[in-house]
KEVEX-325769 format. One record per atom (N, C-alpha, C): residue in one letter; atom name; z, x, y. Coordinates in Angstrom, 2 decimals, padded with zeros to 5 digits. Each point is the difference from the previous one (the first is absolute). Example, Ala and Ser with C-alpha at 12.3 -4.5 7.8 and 13.67 -1.06 7.14 Angstrom:
+------+------+---------+---------+---------+
: resn : name :      zz :      xx :      yy :
+------+------+---------+---------+---------+
:    a :    N :  007.80 :  013.19 : -005.69 :
:    a :   CA :  000.00 : -000.89 :  001.19 :
:    a :    C :  000.00 :  000.90 :  001.20 :
:    s :    N : -000.72 : -000.35 :  001.05 :
:    s :   CA :  000.06 :  000.82 :  001.19 :
:    s :    C :  000.73 : -000.77 :  001.09 :
+------+------+---------+---------+---------+
END
This chain:
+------+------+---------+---------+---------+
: resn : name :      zz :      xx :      yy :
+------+------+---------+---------+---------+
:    x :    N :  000.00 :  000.84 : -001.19 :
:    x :   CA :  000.00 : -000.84 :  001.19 :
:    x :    C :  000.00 :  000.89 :  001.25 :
:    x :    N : -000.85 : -000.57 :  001.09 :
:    x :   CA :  000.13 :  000.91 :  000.92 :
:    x :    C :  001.01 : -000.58 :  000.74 :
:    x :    N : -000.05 :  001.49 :  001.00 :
:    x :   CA :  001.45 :  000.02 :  001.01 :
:    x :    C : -000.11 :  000.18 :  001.18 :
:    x :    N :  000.74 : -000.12 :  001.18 :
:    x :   CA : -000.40 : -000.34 :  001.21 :
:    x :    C : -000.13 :  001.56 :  000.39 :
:    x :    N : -000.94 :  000.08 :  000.70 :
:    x :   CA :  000.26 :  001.58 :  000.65 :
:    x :    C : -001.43 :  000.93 : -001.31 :
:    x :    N :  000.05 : -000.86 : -000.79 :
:    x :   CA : -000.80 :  000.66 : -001.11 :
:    x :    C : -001.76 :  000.27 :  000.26 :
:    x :    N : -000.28 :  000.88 :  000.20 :
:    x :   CA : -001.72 :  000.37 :  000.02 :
:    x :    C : -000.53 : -000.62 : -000.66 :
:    x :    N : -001.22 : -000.95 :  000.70 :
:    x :   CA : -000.49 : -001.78 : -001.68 :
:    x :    C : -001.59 :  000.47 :  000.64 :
:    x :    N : -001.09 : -000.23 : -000.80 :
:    x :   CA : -001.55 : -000.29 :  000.06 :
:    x :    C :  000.20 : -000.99 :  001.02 :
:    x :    N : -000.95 :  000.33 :  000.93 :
:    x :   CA : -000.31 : -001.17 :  001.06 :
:    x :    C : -000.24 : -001.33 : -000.80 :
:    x :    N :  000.22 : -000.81 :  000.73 :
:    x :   CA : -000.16 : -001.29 : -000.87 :
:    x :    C : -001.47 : -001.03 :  000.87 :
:    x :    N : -000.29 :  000.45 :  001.20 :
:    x :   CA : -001.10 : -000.35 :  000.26 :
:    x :    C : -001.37 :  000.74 : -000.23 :
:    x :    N : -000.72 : -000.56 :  001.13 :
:    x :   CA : -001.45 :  000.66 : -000.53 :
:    x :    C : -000.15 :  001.59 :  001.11 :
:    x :    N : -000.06 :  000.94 : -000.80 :
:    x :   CA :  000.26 :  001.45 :  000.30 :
:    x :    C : -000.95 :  000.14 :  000.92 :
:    x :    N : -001.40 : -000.63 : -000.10 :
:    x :   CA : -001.20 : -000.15 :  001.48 :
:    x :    C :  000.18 : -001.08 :  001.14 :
:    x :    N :  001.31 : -000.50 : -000.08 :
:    x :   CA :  000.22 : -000.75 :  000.94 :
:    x :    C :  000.02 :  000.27 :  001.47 :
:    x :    N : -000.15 : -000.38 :  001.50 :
:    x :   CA : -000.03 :  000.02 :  000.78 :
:    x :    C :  001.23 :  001.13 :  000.36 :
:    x :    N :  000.95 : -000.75 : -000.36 :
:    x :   CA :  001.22 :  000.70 :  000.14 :
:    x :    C :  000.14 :  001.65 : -000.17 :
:    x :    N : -000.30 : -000.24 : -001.61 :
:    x :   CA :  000.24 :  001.96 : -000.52 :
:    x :    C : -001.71 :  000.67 :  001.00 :
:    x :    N : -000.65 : -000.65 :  000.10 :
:    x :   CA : -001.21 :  000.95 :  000.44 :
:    x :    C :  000.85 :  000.17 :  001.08 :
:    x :    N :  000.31 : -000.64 :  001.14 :
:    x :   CA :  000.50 :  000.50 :  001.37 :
:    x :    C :  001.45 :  001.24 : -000.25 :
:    x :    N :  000.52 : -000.26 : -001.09 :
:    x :   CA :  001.28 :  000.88 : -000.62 :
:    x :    C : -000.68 :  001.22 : -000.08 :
:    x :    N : -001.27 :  000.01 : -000.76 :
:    x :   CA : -000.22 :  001.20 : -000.32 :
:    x :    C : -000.96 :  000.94 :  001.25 :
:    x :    N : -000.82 : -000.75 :  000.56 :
:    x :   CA : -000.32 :  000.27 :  001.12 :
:    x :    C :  000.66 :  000.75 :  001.25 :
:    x :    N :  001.13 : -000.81 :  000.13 :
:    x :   CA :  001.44 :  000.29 :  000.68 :
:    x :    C : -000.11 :  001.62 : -000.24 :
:    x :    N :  000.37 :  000.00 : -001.29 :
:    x :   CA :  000.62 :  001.32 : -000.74 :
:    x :    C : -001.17 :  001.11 :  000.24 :
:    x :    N : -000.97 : -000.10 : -000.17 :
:    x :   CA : -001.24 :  001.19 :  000.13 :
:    x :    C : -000.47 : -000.04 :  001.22 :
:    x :    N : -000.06 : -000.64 :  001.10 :
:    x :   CA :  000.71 : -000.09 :  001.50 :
:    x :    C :  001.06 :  000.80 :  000.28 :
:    x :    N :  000.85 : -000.46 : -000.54 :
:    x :   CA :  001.31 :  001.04 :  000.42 :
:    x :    C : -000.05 :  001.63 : -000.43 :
:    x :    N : -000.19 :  000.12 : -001.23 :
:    x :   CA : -000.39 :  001.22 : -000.44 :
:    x :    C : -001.30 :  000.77 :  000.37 :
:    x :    N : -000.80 : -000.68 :  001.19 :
:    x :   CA : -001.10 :  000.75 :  000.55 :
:    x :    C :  000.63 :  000.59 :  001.23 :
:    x :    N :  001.03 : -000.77 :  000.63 :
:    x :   CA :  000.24 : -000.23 :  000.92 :
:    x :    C :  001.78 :  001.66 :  000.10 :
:    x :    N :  000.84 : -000.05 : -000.82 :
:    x :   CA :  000.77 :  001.22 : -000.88 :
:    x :    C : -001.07 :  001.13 : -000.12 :
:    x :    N : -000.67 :  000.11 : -000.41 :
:    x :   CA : -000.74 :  001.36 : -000.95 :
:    x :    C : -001.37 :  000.24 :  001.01 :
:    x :    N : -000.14 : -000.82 :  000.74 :
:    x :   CA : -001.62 :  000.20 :  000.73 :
:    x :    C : -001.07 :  000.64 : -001.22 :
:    x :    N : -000.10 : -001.23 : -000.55 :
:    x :   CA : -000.71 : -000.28 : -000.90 :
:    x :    C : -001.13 : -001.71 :  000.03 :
:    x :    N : -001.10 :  000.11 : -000.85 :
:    x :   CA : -000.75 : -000.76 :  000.25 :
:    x :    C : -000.12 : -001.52 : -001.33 :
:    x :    N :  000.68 :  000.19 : -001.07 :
:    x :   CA :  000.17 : -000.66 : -000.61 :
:    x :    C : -000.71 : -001.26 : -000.49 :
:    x :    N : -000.76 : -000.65 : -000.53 :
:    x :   CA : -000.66 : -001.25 :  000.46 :
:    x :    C :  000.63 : -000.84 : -001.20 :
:    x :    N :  000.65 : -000.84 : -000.16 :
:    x :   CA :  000.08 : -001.46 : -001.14 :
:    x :    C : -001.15 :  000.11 : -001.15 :
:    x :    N :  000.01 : -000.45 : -000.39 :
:    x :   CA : -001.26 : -000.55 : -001.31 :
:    x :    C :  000.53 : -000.98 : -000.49 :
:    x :    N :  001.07 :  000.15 : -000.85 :
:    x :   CA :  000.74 : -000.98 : -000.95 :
:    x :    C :  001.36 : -000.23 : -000.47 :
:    x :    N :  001.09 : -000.85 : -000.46 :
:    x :   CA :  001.21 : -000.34 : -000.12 :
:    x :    C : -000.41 :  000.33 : -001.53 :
:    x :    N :  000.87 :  000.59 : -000.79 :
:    x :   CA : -000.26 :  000.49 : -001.59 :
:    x :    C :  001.36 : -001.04 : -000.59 :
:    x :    N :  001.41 :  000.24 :  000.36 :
:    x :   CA :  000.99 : -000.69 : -000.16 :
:    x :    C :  000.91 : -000.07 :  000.94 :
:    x :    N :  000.95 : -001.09 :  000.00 :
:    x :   CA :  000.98 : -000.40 :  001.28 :
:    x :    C :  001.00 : -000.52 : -001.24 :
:    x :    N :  001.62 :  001.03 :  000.46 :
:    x :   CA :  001.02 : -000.59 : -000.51 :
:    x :    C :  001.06 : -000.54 :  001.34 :
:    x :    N :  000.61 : -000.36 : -000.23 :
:    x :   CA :  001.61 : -000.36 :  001.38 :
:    x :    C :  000.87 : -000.28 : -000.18 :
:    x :    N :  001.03 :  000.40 :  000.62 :
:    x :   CA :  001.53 : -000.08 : -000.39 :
:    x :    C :  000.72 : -000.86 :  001.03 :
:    x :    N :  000.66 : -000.86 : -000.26 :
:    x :   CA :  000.85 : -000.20 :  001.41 :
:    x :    C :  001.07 :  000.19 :  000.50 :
:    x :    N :  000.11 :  000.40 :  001.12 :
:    x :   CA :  001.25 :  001.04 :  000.83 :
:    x :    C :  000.50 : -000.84 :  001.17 :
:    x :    N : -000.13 :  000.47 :  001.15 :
:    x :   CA :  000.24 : -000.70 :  000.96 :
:    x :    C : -001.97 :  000.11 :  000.68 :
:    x :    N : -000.15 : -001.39 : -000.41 :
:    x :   CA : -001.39 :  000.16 : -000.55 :
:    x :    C : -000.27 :  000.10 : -000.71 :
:    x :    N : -001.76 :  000.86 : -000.17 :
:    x :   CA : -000.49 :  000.02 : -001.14 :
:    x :    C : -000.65 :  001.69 :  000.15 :
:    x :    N : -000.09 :  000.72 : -000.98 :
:    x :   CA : -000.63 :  001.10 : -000.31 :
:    x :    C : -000.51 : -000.04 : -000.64 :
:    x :    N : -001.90 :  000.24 :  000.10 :
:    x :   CA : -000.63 : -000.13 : -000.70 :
:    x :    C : -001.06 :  001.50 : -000.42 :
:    x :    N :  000.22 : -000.17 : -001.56 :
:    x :   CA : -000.80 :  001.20 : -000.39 :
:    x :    C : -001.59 : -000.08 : -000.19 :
:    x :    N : -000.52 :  001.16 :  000.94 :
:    x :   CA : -001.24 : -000.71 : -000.28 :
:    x :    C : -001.07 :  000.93 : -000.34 :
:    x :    N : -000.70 :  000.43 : -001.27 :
:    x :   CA : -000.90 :  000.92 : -000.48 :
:    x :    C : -001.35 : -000.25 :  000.93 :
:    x :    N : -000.34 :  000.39 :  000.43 :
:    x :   CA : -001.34 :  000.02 :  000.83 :
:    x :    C : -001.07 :  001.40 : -000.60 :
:    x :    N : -001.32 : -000.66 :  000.62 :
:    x :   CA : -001.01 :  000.78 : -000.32 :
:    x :    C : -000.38 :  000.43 :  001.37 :
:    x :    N : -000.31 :  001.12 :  000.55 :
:    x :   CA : -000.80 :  000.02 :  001.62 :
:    x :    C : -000.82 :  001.40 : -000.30 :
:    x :    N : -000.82 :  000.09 :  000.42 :
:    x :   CA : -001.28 :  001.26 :  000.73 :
:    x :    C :  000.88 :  000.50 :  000.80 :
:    x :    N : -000.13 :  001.37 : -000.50 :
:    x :   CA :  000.57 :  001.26 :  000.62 :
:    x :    C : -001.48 :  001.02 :  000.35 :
:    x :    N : -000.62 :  000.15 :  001.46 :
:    x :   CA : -000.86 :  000.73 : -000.20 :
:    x :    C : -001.27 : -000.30 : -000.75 :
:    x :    N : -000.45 : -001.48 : -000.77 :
:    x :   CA : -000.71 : -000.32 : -001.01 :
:    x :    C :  000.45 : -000.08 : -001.08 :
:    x :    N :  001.05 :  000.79 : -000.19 :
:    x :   CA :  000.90 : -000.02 : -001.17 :
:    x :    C :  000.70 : -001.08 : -000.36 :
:    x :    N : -000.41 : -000.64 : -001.25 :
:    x :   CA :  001.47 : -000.83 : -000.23 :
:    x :    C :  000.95 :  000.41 : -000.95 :
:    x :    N :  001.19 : -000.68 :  000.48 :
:    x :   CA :  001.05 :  000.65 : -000.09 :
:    x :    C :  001.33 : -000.91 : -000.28 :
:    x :    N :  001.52 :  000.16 : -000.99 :
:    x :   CA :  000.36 : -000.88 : -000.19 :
:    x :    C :  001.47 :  000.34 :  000.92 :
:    x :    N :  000.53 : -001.45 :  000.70 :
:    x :   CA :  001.27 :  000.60 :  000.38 :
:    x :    C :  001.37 : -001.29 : -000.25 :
:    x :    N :  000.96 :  000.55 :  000.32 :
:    x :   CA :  001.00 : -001.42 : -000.44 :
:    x :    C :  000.89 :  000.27 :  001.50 :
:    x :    N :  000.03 : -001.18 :  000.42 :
:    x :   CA : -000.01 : -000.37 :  001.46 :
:    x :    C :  001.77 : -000.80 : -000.30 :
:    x :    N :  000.69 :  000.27 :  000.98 :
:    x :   CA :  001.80 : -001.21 : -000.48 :
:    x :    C : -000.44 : -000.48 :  001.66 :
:    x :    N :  000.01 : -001.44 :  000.11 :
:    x :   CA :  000.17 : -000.32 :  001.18 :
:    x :    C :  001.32 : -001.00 :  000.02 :
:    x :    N :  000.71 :  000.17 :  001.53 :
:    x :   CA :  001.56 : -001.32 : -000.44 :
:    x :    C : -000.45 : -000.56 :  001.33 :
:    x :    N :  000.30 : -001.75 : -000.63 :
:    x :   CA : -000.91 : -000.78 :  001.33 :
:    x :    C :  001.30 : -001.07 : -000.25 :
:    x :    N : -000.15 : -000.36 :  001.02 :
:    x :   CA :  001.08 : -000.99 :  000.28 :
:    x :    C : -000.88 : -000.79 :  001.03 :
:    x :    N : -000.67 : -001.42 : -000.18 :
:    x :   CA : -001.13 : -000.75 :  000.73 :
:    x :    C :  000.84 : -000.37 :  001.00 :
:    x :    N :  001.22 : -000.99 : -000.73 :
:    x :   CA :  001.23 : -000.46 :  001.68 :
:    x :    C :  000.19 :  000.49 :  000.88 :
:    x :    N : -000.24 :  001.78 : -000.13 :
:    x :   CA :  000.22 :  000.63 :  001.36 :
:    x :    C : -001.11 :  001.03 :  000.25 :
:    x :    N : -001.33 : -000.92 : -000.49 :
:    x :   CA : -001.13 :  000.74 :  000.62 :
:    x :    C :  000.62 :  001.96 :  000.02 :
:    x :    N : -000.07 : -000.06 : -001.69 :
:    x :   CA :  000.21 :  001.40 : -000.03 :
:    x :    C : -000.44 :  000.63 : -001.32 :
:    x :    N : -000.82 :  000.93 : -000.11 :
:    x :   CA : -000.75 :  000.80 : -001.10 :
:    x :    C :  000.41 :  001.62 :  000.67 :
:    x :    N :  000.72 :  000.72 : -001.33 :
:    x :   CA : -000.49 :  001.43 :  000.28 :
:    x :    C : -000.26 :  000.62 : -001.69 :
:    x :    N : -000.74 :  001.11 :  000.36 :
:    x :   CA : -000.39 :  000.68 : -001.32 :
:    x :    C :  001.17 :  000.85 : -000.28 :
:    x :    N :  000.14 :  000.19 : -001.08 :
:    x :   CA :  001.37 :  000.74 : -000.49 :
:    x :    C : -000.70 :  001.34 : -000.67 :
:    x :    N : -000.46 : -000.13 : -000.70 :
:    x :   CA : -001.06 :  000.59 : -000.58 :
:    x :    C : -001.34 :  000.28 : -000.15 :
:    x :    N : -000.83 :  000.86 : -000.28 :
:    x :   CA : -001.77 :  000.05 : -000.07 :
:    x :    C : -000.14 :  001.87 : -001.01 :
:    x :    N : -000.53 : -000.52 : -001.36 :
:    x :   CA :  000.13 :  001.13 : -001.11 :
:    x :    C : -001.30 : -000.08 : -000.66 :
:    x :    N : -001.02 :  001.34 : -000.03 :
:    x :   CA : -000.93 : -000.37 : -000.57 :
:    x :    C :  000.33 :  000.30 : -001.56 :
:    x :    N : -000.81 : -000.71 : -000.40 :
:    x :   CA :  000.34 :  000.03 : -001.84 :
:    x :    C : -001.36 :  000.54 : -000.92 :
:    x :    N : -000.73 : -000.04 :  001.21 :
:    x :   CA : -001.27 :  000.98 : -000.74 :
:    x :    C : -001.45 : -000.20 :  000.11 :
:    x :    N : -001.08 :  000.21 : -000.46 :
:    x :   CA : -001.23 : -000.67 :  000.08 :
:    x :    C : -000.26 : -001.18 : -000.66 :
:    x :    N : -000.62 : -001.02 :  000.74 :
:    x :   CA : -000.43 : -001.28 : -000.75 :
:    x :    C : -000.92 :  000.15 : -001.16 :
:    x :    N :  000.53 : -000.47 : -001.42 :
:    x :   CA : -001.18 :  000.14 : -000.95 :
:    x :    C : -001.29 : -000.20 :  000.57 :
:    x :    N : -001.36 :  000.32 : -000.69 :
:    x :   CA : -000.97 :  000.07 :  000.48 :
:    x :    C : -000.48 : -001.59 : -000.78 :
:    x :    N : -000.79 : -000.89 :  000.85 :
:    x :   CA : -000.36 : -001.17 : -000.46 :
:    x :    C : -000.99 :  000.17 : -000.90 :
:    x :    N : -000.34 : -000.90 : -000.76 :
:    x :   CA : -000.99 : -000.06 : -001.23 :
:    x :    C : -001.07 : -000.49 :  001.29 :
:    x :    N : -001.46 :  001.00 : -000.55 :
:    x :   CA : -000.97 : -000.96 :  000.18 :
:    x :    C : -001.07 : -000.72 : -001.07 :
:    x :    N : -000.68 : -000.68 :  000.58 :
:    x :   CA : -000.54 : -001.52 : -000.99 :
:    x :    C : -001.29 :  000.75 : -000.28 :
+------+------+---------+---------+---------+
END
């Protein structure tokens, strides 16, 4: 059984409006730290915990240079007080290479 405070699989839809602007947020912010150029591509997985708020873990895909590249992003957002900061931004490595058809 889970427990309060406990790290759970997002329970909505991981391409939702919401996590895209989460993750966006996050590779924004980390361009913005590192003076770096970063670009989005894709949400891979989103977990969240709740705190005072919510912290949400979020695996992202973004172009580094042309490069893609994988990173895991912690953002803690609290919407009631119009407040998001990144806690974290870790790259985890190169994005597998996609199959082509």
């Amino acid at each position: 059984m889970a427990r309060v405070g406990d790290i759970r699989q997002f329970a909505g839809n991981q391409n939702s409006l919401e996590i895209e602007g989460l993750a966006r947020f996050a590779v924004d912010e980390q361009n913005k730290k590192q003076n770096v150029l970063l670009e989005l591509r894709k949400v891979v997985n989103v977990k969240q915990q709740v705190v005072s708020g919510t912290m949400y873990y979020i695996t992202l895909e973004a172009a580094d240079g042309g490069v893609k590249k994988v990173y895991d992003a912690k953002i803690w957002a609290k919407p009631w007080m119009n407040f998001k900061s990144l806690q974290e931004f870790k790259l985890l490595g190169h994005a597998p290479a996609e199959a082509s058809a």
